[in-house]
C-alpha positions in Angstrom: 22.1 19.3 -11.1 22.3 21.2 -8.0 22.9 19.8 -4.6 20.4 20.7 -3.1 18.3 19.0 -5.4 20.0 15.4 -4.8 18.5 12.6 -3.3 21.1 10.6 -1.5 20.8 6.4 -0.9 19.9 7.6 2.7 17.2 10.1 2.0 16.0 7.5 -0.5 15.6 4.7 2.3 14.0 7.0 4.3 11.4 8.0 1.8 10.9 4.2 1.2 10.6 3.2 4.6 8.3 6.3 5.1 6.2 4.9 2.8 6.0 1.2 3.2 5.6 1.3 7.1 2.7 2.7 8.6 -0.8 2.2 9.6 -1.2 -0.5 6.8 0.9 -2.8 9.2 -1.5 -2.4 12.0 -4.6 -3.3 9.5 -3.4 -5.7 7.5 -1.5 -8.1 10.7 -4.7 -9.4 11.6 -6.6 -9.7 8.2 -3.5 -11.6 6.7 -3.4 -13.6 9.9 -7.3 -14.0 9.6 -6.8 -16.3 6.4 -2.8 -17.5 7.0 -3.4 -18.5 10.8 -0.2 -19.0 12.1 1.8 -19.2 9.1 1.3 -15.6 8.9 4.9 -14.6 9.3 5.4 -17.0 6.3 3.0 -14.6 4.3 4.5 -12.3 5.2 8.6 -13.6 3.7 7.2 -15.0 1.0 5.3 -11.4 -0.1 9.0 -9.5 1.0 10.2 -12.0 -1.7 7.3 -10.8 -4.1 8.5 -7.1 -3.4 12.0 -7.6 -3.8 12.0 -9.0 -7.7 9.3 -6.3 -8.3 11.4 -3.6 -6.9 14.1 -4.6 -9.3 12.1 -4.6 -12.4 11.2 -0.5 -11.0 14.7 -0.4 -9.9 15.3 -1.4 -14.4 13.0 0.7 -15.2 13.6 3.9 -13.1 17.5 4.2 -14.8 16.1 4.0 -17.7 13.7 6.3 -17.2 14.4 8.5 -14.4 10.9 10.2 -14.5 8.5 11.6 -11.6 5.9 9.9 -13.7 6.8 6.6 -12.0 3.9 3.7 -12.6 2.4 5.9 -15.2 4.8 6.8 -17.1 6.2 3.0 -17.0 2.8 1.8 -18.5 2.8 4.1 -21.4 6.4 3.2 -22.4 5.5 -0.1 -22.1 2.5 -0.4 -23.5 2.1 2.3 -25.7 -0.5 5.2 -25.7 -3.7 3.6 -26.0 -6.8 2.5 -24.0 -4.8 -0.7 -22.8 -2.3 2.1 -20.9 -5.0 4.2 -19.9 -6.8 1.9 -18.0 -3.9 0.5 -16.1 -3.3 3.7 -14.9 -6.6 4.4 -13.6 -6.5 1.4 -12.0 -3.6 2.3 -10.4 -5.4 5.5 -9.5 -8.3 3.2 -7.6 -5.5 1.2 -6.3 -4.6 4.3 -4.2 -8.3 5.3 -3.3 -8.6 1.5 -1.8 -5.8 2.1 0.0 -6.9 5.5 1.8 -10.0 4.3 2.5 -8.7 1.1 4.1 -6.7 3.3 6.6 -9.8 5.9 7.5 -11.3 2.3 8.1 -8.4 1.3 10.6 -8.6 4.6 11.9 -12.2 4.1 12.8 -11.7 1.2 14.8 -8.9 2.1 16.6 -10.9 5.5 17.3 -13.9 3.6 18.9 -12.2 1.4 20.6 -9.7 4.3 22.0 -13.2 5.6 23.5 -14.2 2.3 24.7 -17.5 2.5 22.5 -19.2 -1.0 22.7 -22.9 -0.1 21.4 -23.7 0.8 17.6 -19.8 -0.1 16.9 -20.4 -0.3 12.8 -22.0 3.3 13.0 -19.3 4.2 14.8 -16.0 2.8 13.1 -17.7 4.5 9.7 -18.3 7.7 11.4 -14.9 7.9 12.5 -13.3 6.8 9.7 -15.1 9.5 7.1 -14.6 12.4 9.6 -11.1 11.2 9.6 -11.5 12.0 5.7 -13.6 15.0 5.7 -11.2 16.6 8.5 -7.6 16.1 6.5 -9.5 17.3 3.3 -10.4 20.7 5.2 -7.2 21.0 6.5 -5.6 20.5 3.3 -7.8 22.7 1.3 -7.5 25.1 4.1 -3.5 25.3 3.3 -2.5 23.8 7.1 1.2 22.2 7.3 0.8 21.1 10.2 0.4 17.6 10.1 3.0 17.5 7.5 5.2 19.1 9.7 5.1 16.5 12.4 4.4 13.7 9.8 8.5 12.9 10.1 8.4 12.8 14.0 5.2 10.0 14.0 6.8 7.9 11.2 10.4 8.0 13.4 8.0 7.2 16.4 6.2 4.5 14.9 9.0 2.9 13.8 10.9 2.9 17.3 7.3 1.7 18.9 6.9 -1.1 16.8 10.9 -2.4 16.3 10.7 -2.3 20.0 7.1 -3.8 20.2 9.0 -7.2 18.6 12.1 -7.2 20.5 9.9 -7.1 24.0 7.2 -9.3 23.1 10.2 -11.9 21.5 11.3 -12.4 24.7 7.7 -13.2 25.9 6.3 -15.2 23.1 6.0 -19.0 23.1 6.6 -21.8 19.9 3.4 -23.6 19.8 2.1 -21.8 16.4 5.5 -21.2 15.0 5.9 -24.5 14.1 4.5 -26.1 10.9 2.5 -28.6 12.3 -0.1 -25.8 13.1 -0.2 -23.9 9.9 -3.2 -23.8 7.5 -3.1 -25.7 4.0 -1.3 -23.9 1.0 -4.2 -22.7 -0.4 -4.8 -19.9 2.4 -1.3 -19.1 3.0 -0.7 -18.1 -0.7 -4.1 -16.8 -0.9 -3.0 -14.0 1.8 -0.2 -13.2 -0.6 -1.9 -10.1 -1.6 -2.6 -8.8 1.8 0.7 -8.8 3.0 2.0 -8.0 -0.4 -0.1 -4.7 0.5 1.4 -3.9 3.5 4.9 -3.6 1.4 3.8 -0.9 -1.4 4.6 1.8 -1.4 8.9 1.1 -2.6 7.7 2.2 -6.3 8.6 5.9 -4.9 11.7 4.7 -4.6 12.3 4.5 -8.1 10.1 8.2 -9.0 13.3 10.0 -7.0 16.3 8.1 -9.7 16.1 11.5 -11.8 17.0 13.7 -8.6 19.6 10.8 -7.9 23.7 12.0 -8.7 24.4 8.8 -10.0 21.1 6.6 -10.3 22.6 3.5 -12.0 24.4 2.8 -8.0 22.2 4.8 -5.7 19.1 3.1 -7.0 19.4 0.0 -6.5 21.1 0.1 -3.3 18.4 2.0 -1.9 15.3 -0.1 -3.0 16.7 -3.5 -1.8 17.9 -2.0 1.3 14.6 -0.8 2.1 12.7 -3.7 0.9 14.8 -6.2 3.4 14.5 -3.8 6.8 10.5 -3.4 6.4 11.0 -7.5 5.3 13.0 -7.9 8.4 10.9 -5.6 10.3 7.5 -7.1 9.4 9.0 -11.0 10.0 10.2 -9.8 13.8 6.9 -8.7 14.6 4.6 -11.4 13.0 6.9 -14.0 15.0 6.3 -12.1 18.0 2.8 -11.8 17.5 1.9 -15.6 16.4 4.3 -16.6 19.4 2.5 -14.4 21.6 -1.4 -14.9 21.3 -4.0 -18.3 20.5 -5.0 -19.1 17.6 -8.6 -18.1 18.1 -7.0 -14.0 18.5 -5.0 -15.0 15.4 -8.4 -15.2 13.2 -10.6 -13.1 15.0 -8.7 -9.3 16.2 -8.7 -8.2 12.9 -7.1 -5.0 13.0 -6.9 -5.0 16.4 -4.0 -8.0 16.8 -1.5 -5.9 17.3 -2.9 -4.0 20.0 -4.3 -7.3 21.4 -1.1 -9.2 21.4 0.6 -6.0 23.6 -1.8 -5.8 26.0 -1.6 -9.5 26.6 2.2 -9.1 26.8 2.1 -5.8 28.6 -1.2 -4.9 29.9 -3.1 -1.9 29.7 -0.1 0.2 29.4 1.0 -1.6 26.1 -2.3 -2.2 25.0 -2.9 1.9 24.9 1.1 2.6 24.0 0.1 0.4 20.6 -3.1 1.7 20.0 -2.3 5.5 20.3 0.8 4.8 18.0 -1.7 2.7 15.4 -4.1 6.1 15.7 -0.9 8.4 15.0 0.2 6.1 12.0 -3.4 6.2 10.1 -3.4 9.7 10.5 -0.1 10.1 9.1 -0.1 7.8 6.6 -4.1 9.2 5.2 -2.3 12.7 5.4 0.3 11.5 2.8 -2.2 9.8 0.7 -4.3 12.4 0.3 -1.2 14.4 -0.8 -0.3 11.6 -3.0 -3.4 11.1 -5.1 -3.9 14.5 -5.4 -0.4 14.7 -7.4 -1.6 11.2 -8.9 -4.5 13.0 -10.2 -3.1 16.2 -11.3 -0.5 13.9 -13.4 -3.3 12.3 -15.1 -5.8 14.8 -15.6 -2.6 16.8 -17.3 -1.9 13.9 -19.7 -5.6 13.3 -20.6 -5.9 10.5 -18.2 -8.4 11.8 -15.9 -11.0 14.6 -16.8 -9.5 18.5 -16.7 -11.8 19.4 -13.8 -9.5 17.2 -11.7 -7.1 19.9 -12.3 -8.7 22.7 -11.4 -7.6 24.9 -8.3 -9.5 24.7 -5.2 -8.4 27.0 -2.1 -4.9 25.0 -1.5 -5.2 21.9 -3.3 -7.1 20.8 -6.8 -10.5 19.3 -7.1 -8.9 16.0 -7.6 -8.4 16.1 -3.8 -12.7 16.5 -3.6 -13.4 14.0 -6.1 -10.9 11.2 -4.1 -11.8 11.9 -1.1 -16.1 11.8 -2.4 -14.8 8.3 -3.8 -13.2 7.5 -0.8 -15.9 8.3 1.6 -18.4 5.8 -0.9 -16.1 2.9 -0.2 -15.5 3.2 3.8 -19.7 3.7 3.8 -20.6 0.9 1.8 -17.8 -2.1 2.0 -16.2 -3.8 4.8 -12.6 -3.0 6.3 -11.6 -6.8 4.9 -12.8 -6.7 1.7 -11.3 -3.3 0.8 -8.0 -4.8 2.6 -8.5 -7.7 -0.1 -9.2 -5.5 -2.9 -6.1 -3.0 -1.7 -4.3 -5.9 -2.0 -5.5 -7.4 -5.4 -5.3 -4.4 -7.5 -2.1 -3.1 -6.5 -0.5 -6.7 -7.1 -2.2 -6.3 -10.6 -0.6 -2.7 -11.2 2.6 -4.1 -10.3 2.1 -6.8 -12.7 1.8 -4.8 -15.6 5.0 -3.2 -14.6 6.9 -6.1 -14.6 5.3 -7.3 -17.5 6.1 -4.1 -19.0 9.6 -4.1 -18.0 9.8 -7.3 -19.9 8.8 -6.1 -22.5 10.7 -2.7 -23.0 14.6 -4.1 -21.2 15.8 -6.8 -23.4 19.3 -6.5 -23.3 19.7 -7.0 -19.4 21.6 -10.2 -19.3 20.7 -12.1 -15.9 18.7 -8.7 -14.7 16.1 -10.1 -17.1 15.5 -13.3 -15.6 14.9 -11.7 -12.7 12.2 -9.7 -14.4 10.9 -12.7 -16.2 10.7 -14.6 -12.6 8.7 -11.1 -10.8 6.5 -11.5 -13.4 6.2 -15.2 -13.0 5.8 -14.9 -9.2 3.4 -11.7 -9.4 1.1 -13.4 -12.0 0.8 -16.9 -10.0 0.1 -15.0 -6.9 -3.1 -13.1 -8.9 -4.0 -16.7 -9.8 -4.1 -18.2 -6.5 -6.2 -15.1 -4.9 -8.6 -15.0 -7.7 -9.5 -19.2 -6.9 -9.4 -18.5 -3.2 -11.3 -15.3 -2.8 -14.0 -17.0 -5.4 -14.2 -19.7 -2.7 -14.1 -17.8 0.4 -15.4 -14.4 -0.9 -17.1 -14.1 -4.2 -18.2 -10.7 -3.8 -15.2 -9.4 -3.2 -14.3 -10.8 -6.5 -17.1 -9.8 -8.1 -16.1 -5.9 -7.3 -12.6 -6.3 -8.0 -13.4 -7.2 -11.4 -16.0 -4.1 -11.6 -13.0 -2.0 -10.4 -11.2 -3.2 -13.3 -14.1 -3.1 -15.9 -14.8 0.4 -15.0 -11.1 1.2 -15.2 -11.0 0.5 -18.9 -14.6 1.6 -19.5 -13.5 5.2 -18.3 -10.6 5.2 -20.5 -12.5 4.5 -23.4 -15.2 6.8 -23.0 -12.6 9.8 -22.2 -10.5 9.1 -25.2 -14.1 8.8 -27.6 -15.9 11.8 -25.5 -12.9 14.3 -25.1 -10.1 12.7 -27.6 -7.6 12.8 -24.8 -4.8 10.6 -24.4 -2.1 9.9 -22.1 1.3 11.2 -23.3 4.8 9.8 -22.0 6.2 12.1 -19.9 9.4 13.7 -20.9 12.2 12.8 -18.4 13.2 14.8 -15.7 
């Protein structure tokens, strides 16, 4: 293998961090904290918990199969090539579109209020959010770098801003909600499970990168649970900040806007528009990279039969897989709200990763005590599903009721592709 081409434990827990940390924190603080209250930074643990068994059954999984494939490729081993597989994976695919349009959502709002809009706000935050879209897209098609090439810089940034952003208002923040006495029932703190669970996805990369790895049986796992526990770490020093910081009332009402609200209440103005430009950096970032993302996601998929051909076809500098996600994307920022796409974000994913611990169950059975632990992520992972489906029916039923379409028409699209075009997805042959 040449150097060059080596991804070191370092390199690998910066792509993970890279990944994980970004303008999903700033969203999804206040939306968790919306249905956890106080007990937020509990979430919070509890889902770094959740991550930390999954990331070993990917950390199984990628050694044995030290693939760019990565969730896909996983399915197919695990489950074979069928319509079962196939609609996993395009679930997975939707997984990502939820989660770019909840960031052009996050955008939105922190654009409008950036401008100190007050009148027609909805308009606004929507109209923000899909030019957000419609501008990356352009720029992307149009074969610009630049965002990319300062895409390092603002994830360096944001990370400085918002380690710091604990640490200051630590010293600020009060007990009162910390303590147990004011938390919610169980019910909504595991029901926020898959919102913060959200906010830690993005480690399965981690894993794509063992083939480029010298040796990927001791870098590998190093670098996923060392990444895991700093954005763990990270996440717990600012929810404790943040619930020590504001009332209870901001706790369920800021929405995306808590962190922002909690620093100008520490800091003033100055913190409040420090926080805010640094969320607006992050979502722009972070869309950037998922655009790039599910344009590869697509490309892998259309090129195993998992997705139409036209998704691979060449447009300008990108594929018309970037068109089609983005179209999709701009229908789900129009026509659903910034908390139910956070929810759904959060449900499907926590399915995907499901399978793939059910998977790795299924294909590593000579493990030893590495199989309990897979046996317990899927245990954990499965429970959590359980709990959000009998919450959300109570709370949100809608929100259900489209997370179940999302997975209908997952299945549904595999089906007809394999009986319209005979097309299946194929493993793909390791790296």
């Amino acid at each position: 293998m040449p150097e060059k081409n080596i991804i070191t434990v370092r390199t690998a827990i910066a792509l993970g961090i890279g990944s994980m940390v970004g303008a999903g924190i700033f969203a999804l603080m206040g939306e968790a904290a919306a249905v956890a209250g106080s007990a937020v930074w509990l979430s919070f643990g509890m889902a770094g918990i959740i991550a930390l068994l999954t990331g070993h059954s990917f950390v199984e999984l990628g050694i044995r199969y030290p693939t760019r494939g990565g969730i896909v490729e996983y399915l197919v081993r695990a489950y074979g090539v069928g319509i079962f597989s196939g609609g996993c994976s395009i679930l997975y695919y939707i997984a990502q579109l939820i989660g770019m349009s909840m960031i052009a959502m996050a955008f939105g709002k922190f654009a409008s209020k950036l401008i100190g809009i007050e009148e027609n706000l909805e308009f606004w935050d929507h109209a923000f959010a899909s030019g957000l879209i419609l501008v990356l897209v352009f720029l992307t098609l149009a074969g610009s770098t630049l965002i990319r090439k300062v895409q390092k810089v603002f994830v360096m940034t944001n990370l400085v801003i918002l380690a710091g952003f604990a640490v200051l208002l630590s010293g600020q923040a009060g007990g009162d909600l910390v303590h147990a006495d004011s938390w919610p029932t169980i019910t909504p703190l595991l029901g926020s499970l898959a919102l913060t669970f959200f906010a830690f996805t993005g480690f399965a990369v981690i894993s794509n990168a063992a083939g480029q790895m010298a040796k990927p049986e001791r870098d590998l796992p190093r670098a996923m649970y060392a990444t895991i526990v700093i954005v763990m770490v990270l996440y717990l020093a600012v929810a404790l900040a943040v619930v020590g910081s504001v009332s209870a009332e901001e706790l369920a009402s800021s929405g995306p806007m808590l962190l922002v609200q909690a620093a100008r209440s520490a800091f003033g103005e100055i913190g409040y528009y420090v926080l805010l430009i640094s969320a607006l950096a992050a979502t722009v970032t972070c869309l950037n990279g998922g655009l790039f993302g599910v344009t590869n996601i697509t490309f892998t998929l259309a090129e195993k039969g998992q997705l139409p051909s036209r998704f691979m076809k060449e447009v300008r500098a990108s594929t018309r897989g970037l068109t089609i996600s983005a179209v999709l994307a701009l229908i789900m920022i129009n026509f659903l709200s910034l908390s139910t796409v956070a929810l759904l974000g959060g449900a499907t994913t926590l399915m995907v990763y499901s399978l793939v611990n059910i998977g790795a169950l299924r294909l590593i059975t000579d493990a030893g005590y590495h199989r309990i632990l897979i046996l317990l992520s899927v245990v954990v992972c499965v429970l959590t599903i359980l709990i959000w489906t009998v919450h959300t029916f109570r709370t949100s039923p809608q929100t259900l009721s489209v997370f179940f379409f999302f997975m209908a028409i997952s299945f549904v699209a595999e089906w007809l592709l394999q009986k319209i075009k005979g097309r299946k997805i194929r493993p793909i042959h390791a790296a």
